[in-house]
Wavefront OBJ file of the C-alpha trace (Angstrom):
o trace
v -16.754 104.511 -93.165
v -14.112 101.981 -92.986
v -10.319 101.951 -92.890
v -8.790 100.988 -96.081
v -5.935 99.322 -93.233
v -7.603 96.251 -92.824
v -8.669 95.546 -88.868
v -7.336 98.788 -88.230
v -10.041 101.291 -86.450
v -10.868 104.916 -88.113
v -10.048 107.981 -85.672
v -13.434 109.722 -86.272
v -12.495 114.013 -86.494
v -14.167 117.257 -86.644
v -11.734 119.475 -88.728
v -11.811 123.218 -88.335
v -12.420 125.401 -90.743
v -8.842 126.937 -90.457
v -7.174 123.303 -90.847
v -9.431 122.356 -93.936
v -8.594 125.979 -95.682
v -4.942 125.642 -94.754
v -4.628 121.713 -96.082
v -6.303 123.399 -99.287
v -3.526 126.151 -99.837
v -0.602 124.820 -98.154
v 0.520 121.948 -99.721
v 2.539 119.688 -98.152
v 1.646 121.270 -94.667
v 0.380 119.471 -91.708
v -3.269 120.307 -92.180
v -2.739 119.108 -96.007
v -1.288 115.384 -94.764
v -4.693 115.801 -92.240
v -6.749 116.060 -95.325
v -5.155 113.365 -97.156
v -5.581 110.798 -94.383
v -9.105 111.853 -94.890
v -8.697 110.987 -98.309
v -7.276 107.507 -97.912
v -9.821 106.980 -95.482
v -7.250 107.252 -91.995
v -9.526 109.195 -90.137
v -12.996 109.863 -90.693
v -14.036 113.885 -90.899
v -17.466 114.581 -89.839
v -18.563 117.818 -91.051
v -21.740 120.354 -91.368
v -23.092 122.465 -94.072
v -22.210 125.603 -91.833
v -18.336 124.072 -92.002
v -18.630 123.704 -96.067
v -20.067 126.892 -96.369
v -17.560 129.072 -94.109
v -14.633 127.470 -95.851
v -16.260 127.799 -99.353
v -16.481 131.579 -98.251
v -13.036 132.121 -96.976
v -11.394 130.359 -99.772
v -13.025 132.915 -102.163
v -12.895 136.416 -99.864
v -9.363 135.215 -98.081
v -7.700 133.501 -100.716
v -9.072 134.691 -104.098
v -10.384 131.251 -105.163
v -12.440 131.357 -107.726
v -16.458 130.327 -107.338
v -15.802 127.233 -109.209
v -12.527 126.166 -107.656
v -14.521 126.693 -103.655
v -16.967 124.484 -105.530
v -14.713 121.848 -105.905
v -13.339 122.257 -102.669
v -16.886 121.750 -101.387
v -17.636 118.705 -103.501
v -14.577 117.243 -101.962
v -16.211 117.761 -98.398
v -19.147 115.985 -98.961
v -17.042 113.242 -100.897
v -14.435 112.296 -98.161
v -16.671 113.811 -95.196
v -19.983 112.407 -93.874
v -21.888 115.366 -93.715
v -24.186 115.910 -90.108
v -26.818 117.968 -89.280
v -25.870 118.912 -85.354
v -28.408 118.855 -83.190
v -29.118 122.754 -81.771
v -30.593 123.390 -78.155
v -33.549 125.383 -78.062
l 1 2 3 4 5 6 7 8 9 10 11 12 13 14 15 16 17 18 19 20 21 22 23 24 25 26 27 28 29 30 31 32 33 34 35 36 37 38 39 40 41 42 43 44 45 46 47 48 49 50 51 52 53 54 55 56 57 58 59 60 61 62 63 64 65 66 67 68 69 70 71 72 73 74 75 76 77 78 79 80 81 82 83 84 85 86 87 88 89 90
């Protein structure tokens, strides 16, 4: 993942689920400018399939989304997002 700044370096993130839901329904919001840096490729959002499926959840229980708009909101994940599988302790 690179800038699209040139020589500028990306600010790698982890984005809660609560910031990614509320950049989703709350246009304009802080968490929505959040997910458009993400967009423009400003800082790099590293997230898991346990994060895409929580918010995919609570955008359809929480905020009535339908199952096809939570699938677009996870297809955006995994397009702006590099998805990681975290490493558990046993």
């Amino acid at each position: 993942m690179t800038s699209i700044v040139p020589n500028k370096p990306m600010l790698k993130v982890v984005l809660d689920t609560n910031v990614i839901i509320s950049g989703f329904n709350f246009g304009g919001s802080k968490p929505a400018k959040i997910l458009e840096s993400v967009a423009y490729r400003d800082l790099a959002n590293f997230v898991s399939d346990h994060i895409i499926k929580e918010t995919r959840d609570i955008l359809i229980r929480k905020f009535f989304w339908t199952k096809k708009e939570a699938g677009a909101a996870d297809f955006w994940l995994r397009t702006f997002s590099k998805v990681v599988r975290p490493k558990t302790s046993r």
